[in-house]
C-alpha positions in Angstrom: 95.7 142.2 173.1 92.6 144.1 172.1 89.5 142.9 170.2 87.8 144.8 167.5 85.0 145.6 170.0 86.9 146.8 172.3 88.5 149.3 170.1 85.0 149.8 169.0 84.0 150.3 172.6 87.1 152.6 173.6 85.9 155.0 170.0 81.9 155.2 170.3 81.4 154.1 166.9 80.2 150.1 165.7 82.9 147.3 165.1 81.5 147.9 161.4 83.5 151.5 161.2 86.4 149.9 163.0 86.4 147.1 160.3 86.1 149.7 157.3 89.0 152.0 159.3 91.1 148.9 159.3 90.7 147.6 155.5 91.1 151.5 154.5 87.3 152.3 153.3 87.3 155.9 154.8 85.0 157.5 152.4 81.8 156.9 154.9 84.3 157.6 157.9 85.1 161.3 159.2 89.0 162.2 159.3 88.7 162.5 163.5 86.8 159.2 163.2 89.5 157.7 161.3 92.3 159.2 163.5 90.8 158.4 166.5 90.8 154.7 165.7 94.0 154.4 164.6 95.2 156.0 168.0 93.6 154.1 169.4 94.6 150.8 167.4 98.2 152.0 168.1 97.7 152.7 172.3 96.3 149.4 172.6 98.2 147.0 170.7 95.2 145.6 168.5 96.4 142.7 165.6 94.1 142.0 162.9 93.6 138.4 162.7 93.9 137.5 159.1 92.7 134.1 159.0 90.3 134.6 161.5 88.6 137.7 158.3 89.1 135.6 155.4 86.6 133.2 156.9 84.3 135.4 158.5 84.0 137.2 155.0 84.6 134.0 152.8 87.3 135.7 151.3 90.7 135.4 151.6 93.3 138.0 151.9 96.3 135.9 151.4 98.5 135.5 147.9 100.8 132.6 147.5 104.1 133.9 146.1 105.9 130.6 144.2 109.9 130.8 143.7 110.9 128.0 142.1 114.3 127.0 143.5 115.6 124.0 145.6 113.7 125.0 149.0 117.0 123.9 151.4 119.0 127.5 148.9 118.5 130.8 150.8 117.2 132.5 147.6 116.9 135.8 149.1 120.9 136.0 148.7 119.8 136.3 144.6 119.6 140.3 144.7 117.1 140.1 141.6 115.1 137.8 144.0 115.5 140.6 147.1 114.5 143.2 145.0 111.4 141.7 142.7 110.3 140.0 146.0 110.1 142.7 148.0 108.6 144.9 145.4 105.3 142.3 145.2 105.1 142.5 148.8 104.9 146.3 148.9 102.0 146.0 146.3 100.1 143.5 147.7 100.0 145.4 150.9 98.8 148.2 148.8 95.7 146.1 147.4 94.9 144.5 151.3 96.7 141.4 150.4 99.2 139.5 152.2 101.9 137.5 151.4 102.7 133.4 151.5 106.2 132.9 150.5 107.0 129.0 149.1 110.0 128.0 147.5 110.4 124.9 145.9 111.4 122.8 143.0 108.7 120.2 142.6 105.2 121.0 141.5 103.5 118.7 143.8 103.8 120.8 147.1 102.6 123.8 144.6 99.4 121.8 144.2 99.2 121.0 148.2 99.9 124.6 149.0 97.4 126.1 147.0 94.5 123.8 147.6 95.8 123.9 151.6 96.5 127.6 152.2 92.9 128.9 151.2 94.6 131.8 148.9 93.3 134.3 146.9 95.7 134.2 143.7 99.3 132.7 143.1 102.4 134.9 141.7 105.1 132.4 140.1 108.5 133.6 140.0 110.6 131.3 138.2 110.0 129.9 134.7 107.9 126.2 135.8 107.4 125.6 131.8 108.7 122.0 132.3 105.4 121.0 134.2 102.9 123.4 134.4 100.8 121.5 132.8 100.8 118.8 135.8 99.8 121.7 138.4 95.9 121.3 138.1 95.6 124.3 140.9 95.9 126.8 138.0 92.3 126.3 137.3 90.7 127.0 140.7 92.5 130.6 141.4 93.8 133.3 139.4 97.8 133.0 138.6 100.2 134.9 137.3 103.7 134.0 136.1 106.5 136.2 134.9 109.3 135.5 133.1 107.9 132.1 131.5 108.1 130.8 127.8 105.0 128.5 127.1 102.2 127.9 125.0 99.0 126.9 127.1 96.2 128.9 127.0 94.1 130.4 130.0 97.4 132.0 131.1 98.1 135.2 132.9 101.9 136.7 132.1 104.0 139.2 132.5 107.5 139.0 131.1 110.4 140.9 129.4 111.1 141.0 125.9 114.4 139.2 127.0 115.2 138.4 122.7 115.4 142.1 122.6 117.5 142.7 125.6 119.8 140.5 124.1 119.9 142.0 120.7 120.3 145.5 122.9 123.9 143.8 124.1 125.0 142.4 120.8 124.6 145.7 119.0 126.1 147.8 122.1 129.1 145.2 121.8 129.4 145.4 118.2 129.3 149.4 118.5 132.1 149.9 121.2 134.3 147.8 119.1 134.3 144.1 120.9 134.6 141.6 118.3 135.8 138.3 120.8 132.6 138.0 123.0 131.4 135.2 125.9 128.1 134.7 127.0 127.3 133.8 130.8 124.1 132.2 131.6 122.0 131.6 135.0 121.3 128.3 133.9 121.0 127.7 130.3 119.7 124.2 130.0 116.8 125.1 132.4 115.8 128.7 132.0 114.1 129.9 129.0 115.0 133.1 130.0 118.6 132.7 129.3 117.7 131.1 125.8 116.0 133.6 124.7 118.8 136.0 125.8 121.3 134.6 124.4 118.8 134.2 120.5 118.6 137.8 120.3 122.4 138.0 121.4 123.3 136.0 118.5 121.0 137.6 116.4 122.4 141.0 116.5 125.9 139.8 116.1 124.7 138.1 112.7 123.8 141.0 111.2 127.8 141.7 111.7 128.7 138.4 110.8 129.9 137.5 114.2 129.4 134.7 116.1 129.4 133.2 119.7 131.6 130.7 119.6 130.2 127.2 121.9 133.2 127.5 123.9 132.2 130.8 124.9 128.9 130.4 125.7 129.2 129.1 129.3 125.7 127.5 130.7 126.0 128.4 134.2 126.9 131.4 136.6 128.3 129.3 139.2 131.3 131.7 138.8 133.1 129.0 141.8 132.3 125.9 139.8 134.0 127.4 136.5 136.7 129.0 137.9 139.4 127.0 136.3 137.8 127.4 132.9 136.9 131.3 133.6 140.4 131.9 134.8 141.9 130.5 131.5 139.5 132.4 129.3 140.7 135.8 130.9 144.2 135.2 130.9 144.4 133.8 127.4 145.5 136.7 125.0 143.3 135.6 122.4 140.2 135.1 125.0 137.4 137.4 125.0 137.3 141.1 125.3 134.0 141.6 127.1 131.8 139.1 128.8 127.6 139.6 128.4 126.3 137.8 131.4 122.8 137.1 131.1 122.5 138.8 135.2 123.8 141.0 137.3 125.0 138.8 139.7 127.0 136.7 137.8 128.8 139.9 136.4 129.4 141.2 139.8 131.0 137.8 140.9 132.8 137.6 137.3 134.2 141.1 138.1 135.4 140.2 141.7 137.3 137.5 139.5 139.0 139.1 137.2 140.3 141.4 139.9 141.3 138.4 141.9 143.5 137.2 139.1 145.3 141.1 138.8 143.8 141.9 135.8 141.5 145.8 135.1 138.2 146.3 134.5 137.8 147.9 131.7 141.2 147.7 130.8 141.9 144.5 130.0 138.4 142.7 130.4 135.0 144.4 129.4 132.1 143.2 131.2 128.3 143.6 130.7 125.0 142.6 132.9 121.5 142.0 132.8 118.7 143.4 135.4 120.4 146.6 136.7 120.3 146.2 140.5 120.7 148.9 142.9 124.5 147.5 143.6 125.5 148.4 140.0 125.8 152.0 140.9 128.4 150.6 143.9 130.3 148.4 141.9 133.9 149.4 141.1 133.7 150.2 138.1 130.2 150.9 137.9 128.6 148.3 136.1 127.1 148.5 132.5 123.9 146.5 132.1 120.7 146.0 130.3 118.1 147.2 132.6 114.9 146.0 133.5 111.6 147.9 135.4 111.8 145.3 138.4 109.4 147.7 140.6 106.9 147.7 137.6 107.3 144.2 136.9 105.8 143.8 140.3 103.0 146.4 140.3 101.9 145.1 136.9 102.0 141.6 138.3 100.1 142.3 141.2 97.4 144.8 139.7 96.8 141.8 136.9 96.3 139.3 139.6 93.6 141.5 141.7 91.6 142.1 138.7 91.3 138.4 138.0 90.7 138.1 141.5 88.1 140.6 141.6 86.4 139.4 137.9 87.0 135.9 137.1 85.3 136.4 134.0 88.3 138.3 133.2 90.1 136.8 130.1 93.8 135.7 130.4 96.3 138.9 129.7 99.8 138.4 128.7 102.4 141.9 128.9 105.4 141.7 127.7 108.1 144.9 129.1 111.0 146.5 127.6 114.6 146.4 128.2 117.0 149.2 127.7 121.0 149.7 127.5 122.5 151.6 131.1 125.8 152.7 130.2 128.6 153.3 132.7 132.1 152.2 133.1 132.5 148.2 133.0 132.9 148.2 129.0 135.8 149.9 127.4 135.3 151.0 123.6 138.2 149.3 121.7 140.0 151.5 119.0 
């Protein structure tokens, strides 16, 4: 494999232009220059060594992305995951950063992987309210979390307004006629997320003087888990007419259900999701869904963290996106 001087050697310029060619400062570089190199960079195989930069410029190059999930689940099944994931890698590549993937579920091997990796910043996906405050780290690099619900200070955020996205769904609902209506969570106990889905759900039924009854709200998406009670909720005549499911996923698995059990969607079951993935557009029917900016969600995320990387001066900034209603064909309108 090649060394920096070597390619320096094989161009005729310093290991200085090289370097700048390789972190993408071309303004003091000439187009041939630049091309040369990068032939050049291609023909023989040179690597940058990462680790081997961040110390020689006492700077690191390296992000830790955080997913909080039990770290023996594969959580790049989640689409959401697949899709948000991937889009913070793409950015971070933009900026000359690079990538550290953890997943766990205890905030003490956040603290050791922080303090042991040597990163620049931290992006938390997952909401880690129940202990940030233990996770002293937060102090020593620039964070940012998305999709948390907490009230400590000194915190950089980017989230949806997920009250609104429910209130979207409750007065879509309302509007194509549903009037018996379930609610699906991720994991309602634990996510904030799905609280606050589920308030603004609620609160736009009020204003109709409808409610969500509790055996309707189901806590979890583990569509497998709930089968039994799922299965009698769509069969019963007097069950619900459309199910809001507070993600995509658990709508696409909810619709697989329904079919299992012979019954049409929208016919005879309405059903409604959160995020709008790419596979919405390849569900049969096409799936109906309160849609969220996942690619800037990332870019925000990442562009907030390199400016508190860059100016830790900064003070904390907190965005909060919109949601909006993507109509297709998984909810009929009742007469």
């Amino acid at each position: 494999m090649a060394t920096l001087k070597e390619i320096a050697s094989e161009a005729g310029v310093s290991t200085a232009t090289v370097s700048n060619v390789i972190n993408g400062n071309h303004k003091r570089v000439s187009e041939e220059t630049v091309a040369r190199i990068q032939a050049l960079i291609h023909e023989l195989g040179y690597v940058p060594n990462q680790a081997a930069r961040s110390l020689a410029q006492r700077e690191s190059r390296f992000i830790a992305i955080i997913i909080q999930a039990n770290p023996d689940e594969n959580v790049f099944l989640k689409p959401y995951n697949s899709a948000y994931i991937g889009a913070l890698t793409i950015n971070l590549y933009k900026k000359g950063y690079f990538p550290l993937i953890r997943v766990t579920d205890d905030f003490r091997t956040v603290e050791q992987d922080i303090r042991g990796w040597n990163v620049a910043g931290a992006l938390f996906n997952g909401s880690f309210s129940s202990y940030l405050k233990n996770i002293e780290s937060m102090a020593s690099i620039p964070c940012v979390f998305t999709d948390c619900y907490f009230d400590l200070p000194g915190i950089n955020h980017v989230q949806l307004d997920d009250r609104a996205g429910g209130r979207i769904a409750g007065d879509y609902l309302f509007q194509m006629g549903h009037r018996r209506i379930a609610f699906i969570a991720t994991a309602l106990e634990d996510s904030d997320v799905d609280k606050q889905r589920l308030l603004g759900f609620r609160d736009a039924l009020g204003k109709h003087s409808l409610t969500v009854p509790e055996r309707w709200v189901l806590p979890s998406g583990d569509i497998g888990a709930q089968r039994d009670r799922l299965s009698d909720m769509l069969l019963s005549p007097d069950g619900p007419t459309v199910y809001f499911c507070s993600a995509d996923k658990i709508a696409l698995e909810l619709m697989d259900l329904i079919r299992t059990l012979g019954l049409h969607i929208p016919e005879d079951i309405s059903v409604l999701g959160f995020d709008n993935l790419p596979m919405d557009i390849i569900a049969v029917p096409r799936l109906t869904t309160i849609a969220q900016d996942i690619d800037q969600k990332a870019m925000l995320s990442v562009d907030m963290l390199v400016r508190h990387i860059q100016n830790k001066a900064l003070s904390p900034e907190r965005v909060i996106l919109g949601v909006s209603l993507v109509e297709r064909e998984s909810v009929r309108r009742l007469e």
